[in-house]
Structures are given as structure tokens and as C-alpha cells.
NUGU-978778 format. One record per residue: residue number from 1; x negated, y, z negated of N, C-alpha, C in turn. Coordinates in steps of 0.2 Angstrom, whole numbers, plus 5000, padded with zeros to 4 digits. Layout:
<mivos>
+-----+------+------+------+-------+-------+-------+------+------+------+
!   k ! n.xx ! n.yy ! n.zz ! ca.xx ! ca.yy ! ca.zz ! c.xx ! c.yy ! c.zz !
+-----+------+------+------+-------+-------+-------+------+------+------+
! NUM !    X !    Y !    Z !     X !     Y !     Z !    X !    Y !    Z !
...
+-----+------+------+------+-------+-------+-------+------+------+------+
</mivos>
This chain:
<mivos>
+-----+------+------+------+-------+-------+-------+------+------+------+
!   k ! n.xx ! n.yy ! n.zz ! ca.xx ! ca.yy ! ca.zz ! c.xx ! c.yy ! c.zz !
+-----+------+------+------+-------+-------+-------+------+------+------+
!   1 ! 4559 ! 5630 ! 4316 !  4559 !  5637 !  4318 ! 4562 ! 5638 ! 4325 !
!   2 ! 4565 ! 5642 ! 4325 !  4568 !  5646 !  4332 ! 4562 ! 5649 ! 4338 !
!   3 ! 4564 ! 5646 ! 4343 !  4561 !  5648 !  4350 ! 4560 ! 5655 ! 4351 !
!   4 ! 4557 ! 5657 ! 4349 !  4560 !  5666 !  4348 ! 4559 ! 5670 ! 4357 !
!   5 ! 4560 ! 5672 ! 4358 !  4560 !  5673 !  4367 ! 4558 ! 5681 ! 4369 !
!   6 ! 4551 ! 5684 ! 4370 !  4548 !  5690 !  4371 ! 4555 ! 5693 ! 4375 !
!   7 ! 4553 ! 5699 ! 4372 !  4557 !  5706 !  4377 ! 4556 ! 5707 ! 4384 !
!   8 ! 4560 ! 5710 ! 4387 !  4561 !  5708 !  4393 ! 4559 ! 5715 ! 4393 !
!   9 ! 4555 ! 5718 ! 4399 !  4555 !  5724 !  4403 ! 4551 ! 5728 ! 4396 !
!  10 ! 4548 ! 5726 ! 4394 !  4542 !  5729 !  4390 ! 4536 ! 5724 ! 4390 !
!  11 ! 4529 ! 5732 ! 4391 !  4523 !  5728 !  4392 ! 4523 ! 5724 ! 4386 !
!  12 ! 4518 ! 5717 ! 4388 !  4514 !  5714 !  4382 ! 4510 ! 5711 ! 4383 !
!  13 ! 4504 ! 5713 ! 4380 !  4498 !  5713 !  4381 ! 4497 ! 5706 ! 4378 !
!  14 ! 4492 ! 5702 ! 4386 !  4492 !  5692 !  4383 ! 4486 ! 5691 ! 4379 !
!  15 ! 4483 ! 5694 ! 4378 !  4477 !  5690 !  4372 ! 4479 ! 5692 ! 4367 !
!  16 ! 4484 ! 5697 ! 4364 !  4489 !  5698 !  4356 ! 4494 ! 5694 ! 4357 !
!  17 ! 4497 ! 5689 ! 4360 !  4500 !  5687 !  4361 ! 4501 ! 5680 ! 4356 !
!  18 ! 4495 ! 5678 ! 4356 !  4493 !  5673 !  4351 ! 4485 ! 5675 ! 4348 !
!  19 ! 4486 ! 5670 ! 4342 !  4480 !  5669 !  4339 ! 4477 ! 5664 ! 4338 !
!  20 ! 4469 ! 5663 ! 4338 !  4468 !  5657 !  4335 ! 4468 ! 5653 ! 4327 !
!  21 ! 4469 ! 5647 ! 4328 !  4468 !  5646 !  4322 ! 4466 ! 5640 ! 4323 !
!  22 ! 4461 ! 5639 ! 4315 !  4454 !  5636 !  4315 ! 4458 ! 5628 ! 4318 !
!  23 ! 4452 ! 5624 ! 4321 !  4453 !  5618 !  4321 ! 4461 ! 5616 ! 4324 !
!  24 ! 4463 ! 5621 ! 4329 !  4470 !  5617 !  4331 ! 4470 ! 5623 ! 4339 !
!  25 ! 4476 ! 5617 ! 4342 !  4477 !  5621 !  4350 ! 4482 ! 5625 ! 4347 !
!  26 ! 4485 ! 5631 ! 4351 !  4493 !  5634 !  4347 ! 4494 ! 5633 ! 4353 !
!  27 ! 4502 ! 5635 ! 4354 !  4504 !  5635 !  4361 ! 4510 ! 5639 ! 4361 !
!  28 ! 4514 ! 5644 ! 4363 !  4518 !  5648 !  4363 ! 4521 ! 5649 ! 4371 !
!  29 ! 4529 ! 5646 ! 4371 !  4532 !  5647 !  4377 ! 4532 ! 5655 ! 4378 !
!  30 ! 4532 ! 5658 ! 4384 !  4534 !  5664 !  4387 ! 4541 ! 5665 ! 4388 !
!  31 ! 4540 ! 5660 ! 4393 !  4546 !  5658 !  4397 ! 4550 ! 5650 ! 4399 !
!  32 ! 4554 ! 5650 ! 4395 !  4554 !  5642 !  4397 ! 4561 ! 5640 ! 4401 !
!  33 ! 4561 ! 5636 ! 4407 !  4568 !  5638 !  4412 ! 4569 ! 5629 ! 4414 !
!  34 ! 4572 ! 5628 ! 4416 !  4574 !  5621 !  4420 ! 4569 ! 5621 ! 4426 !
!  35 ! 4567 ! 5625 ! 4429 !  4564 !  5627 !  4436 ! 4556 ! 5628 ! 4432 !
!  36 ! 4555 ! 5628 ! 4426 !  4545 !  5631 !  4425 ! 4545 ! 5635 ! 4420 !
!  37 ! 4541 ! 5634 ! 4420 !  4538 !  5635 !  4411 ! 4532 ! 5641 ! 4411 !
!  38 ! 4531 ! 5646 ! 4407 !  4525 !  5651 !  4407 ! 4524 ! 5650 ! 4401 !
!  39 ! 4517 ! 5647 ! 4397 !  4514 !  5645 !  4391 ! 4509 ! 5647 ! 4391 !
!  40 ! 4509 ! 5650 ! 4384 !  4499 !  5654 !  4382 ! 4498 ! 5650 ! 4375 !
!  41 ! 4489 ! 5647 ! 4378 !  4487 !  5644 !  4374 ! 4482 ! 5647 ! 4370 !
!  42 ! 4481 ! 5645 ! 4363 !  4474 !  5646 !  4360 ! 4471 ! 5641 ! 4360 !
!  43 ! 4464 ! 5638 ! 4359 !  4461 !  5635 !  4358 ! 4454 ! 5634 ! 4354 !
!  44 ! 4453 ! 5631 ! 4348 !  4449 !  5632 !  4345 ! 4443 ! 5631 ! 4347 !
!  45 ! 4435 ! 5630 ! 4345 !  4429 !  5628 !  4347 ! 4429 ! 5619 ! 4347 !
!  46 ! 4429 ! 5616 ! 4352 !  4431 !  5607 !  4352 ! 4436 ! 5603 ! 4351 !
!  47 ! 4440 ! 5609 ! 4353 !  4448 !  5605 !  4353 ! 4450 ! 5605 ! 4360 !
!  48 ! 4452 ! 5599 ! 4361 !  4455 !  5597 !  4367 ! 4463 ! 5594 ! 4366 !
!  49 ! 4465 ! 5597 ! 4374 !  4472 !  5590 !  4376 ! 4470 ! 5587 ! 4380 !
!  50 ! 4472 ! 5579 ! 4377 !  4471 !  5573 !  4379 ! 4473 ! 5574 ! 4387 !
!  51 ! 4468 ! 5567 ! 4390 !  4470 !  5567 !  4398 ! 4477 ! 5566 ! 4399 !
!  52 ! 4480 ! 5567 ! 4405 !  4485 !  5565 !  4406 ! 4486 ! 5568 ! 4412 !
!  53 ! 4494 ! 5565 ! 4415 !  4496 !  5567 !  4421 ! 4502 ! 5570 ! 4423 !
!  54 ! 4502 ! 5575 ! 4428 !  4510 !  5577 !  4423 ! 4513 ! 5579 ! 4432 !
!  55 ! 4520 ! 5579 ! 4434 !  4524 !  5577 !  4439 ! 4523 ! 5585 ! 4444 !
!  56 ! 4520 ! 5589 ! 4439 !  4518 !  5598 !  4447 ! 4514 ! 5601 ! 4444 !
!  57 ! 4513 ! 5603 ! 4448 !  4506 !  5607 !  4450 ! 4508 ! 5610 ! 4443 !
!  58 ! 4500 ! 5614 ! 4440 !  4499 !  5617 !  4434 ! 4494 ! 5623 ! 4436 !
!  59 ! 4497 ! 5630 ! 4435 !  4490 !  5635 !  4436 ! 4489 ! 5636 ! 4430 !
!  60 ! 4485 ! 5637 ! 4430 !  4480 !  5637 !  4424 ! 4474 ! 5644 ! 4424 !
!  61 ! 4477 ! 5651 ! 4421 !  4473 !  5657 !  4421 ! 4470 ! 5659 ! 4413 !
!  62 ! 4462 ! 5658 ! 4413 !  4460 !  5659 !  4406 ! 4462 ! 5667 ! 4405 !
!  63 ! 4462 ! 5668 ! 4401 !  4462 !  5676 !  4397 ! 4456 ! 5678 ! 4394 !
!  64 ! 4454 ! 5673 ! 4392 !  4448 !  5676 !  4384 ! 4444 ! 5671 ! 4385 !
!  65 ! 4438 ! 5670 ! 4384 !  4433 !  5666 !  4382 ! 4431 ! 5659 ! 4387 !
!  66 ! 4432 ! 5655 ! 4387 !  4428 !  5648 !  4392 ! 4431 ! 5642 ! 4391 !
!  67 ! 4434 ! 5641 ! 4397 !  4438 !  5634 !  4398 ! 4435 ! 5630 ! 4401 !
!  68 ! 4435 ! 5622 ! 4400 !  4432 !  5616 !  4403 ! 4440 ! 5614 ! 4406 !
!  69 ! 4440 ! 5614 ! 4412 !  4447 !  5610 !  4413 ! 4442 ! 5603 ! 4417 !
!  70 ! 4444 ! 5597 ! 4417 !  4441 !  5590 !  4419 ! 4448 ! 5588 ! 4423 !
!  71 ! 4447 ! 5588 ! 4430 !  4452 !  5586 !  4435 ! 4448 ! 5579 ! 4438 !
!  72 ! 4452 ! 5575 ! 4438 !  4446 !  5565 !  4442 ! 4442 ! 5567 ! 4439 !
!  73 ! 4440 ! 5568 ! 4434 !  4435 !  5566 !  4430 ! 4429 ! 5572 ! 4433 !
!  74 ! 4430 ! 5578 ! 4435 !  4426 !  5583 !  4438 ! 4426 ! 5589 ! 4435 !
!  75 ! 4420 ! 5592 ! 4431 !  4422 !  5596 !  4426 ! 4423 ! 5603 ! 4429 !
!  76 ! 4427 ! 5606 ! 4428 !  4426 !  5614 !  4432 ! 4426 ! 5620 ! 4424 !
!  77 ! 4419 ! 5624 ! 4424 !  4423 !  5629 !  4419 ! 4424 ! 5635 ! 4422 !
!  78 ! 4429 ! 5638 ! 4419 !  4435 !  5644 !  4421 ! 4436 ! 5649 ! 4417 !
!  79 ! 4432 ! 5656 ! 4419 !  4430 !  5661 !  4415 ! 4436 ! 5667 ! 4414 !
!  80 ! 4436 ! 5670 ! 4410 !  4441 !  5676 !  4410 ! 4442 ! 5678 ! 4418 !
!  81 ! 4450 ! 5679 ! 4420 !  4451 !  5682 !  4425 ! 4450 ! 5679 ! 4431 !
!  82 ! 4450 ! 5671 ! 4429 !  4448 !  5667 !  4435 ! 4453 ! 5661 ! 4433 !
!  83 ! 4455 ! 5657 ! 4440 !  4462 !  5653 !  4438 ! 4459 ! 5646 ! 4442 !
!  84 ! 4463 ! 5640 ! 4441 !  4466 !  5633 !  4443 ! 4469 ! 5633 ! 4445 !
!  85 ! 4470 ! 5628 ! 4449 !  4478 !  5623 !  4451 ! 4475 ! 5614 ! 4449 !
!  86 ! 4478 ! 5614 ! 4443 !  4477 !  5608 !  4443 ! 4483 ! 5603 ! 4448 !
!  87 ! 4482 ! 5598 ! 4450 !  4487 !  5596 !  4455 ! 4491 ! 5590 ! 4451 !
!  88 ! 4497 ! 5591 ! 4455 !  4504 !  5586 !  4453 ! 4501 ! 5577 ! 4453 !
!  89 ! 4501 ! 5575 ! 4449 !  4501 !  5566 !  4447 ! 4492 ! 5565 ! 4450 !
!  90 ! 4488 ! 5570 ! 4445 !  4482 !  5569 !  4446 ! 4481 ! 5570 ! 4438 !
!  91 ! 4476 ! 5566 ! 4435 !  4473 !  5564 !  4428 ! 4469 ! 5572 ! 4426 !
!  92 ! 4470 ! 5576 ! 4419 !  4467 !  5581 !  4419 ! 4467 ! 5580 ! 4412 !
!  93 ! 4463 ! 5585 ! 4409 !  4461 !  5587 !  4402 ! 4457 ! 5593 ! 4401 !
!  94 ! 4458 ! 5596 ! 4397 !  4457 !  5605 !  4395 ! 4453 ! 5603 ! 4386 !
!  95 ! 4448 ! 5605 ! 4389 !  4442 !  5606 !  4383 ! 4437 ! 5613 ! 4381 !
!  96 ! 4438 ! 5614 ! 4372 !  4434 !  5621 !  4371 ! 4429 ! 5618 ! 4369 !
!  97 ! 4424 ! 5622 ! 4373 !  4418 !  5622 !  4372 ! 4415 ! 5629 ! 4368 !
!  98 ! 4419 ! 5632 ! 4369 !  4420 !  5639 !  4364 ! 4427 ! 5641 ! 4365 !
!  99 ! 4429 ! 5645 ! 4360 !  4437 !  5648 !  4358 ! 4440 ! 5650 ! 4367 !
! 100 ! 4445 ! 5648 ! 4367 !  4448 !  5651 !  4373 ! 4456 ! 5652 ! 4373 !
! 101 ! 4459 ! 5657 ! 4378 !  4466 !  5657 !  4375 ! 4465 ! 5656 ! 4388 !
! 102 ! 4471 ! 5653 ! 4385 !  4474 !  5651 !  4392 ! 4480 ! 5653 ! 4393 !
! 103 ! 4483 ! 5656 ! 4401 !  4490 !  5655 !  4404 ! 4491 ! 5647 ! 4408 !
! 104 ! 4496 ! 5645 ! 4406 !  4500 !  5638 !  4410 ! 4505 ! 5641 ! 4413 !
! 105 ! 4509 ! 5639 ! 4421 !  4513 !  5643 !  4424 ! 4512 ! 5634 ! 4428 !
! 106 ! 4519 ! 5632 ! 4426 !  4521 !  5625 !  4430 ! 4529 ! 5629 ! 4432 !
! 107 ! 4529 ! 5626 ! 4438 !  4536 !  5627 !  4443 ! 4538 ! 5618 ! 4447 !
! 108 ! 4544 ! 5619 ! 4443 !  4545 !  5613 !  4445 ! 4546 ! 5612 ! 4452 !
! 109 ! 4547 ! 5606 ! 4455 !  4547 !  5606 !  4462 ! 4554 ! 5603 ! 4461 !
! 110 ! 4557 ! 5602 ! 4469 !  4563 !  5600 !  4469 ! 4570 ! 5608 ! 4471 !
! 111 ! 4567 ! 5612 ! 4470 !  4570 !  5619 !  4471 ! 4568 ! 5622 ! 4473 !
! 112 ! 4565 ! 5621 ! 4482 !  4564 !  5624 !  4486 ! 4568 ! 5628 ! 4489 !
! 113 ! 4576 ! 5625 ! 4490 !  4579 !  5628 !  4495 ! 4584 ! 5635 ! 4491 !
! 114 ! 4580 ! 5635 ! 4484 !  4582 !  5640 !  4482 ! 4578 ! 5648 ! 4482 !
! 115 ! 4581 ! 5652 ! 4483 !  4579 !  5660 !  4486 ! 4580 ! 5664 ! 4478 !
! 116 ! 4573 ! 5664 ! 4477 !  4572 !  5670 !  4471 ! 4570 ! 5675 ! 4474 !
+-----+------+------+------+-------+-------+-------+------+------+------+
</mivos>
């Protein structure tokens, strides 16, 4: 299946954005560039992504419902309208404890000295 890529310069409303579906995470690129990536997640009741470590920083802003994000093994939950920064080459894991749809916004590093 093709990458299909939102419209540009129209609203979109992020909780229609995706749906859940029983027993699995979904994941849908917004935006996806050399330089960082915009990703909305669904997550169903007990579905988790496994630990892991990843090379930058990760914000992480719930939409809908209740997030467990575990950063060093330190639980934090993260309610609608409230955000994260997990940190770059630090062990993390993102657990439903109830349904929840998340934003991911990673920017890669290394393109500092560029002017957006």
C-alpha cells in the first residue's frame, strides 16, 4: 500500500485521523522527511511497544485517552493535552492501559546549522 501523504493547508482534525482497532497499535505517518517524522498512534487496551532506544529525542503528545510512557524503567502517565520528551539513547516503552491515540514528533539531529 502507498504512503498516502494528508493535504497540505487544510484543517485535520487528529483524533479522526486514525482509528482503533481491536488488539493492535496502528501507526500513520503525517509527515515523514530526512530531517523527522510526525506519527499518530492508536493504541488498543494492553498493547504495548516494546522497550527500546532510539538515537533523538521523541515528543510524545497524547490526544485521546491515557498513556503509560516508562522512561529508566520510571512510569509517567500522560493525559490528553499533556506532552513528553522522551530522551535520545535512553531505554523507553509506551503501554495502554486504556485505549489511547498519541502524536510522535522526532527531529533528527545533526541539522542544526540549518534555518527553517
Amino acid at each position: 500500500m502507498k504512503n498516502q501523504e494528508f493535504k497540505k493547508s487544510v484543517n485535520h482534525k487528529l483524533v479522526d485521523i486514525i482509528n482503533y482497532v481491536p488488539g493492535s497499535v496502528v501507526m500513520k505517518a503525517i509527515l515523514k522527511k530526512k530531517t523527522g517524522t510526525v506519527v499518530i498512534s492508536s493504541f488498543d487496551i494492553g498493547e504495548t511497544l516494546p522497550s527500546l532506544t532510539s538515537p533523538f529525542d521523541n515528543l510524545i503528545q497524547v490526544i485521546e485517552g491515557e498513556a503509560e510512557i516508562i522512561i529508566n524503567e520510571e512510569s509517567n502517565i500522560i493525559e490528553p493535552g499533556s506532552m513528553i520528551i522522551i530522551p535520545a539513547h535512553v531505554k523507553s516503552m509506551v503501554r495502554a492501559n486504556t485505549r489511547f491515540k498519541m502524536l510522535s514528533t522526532v527531529i533528527k539531529s545533526g541539522y542544526e546549522d540549518v534555518i527553517i
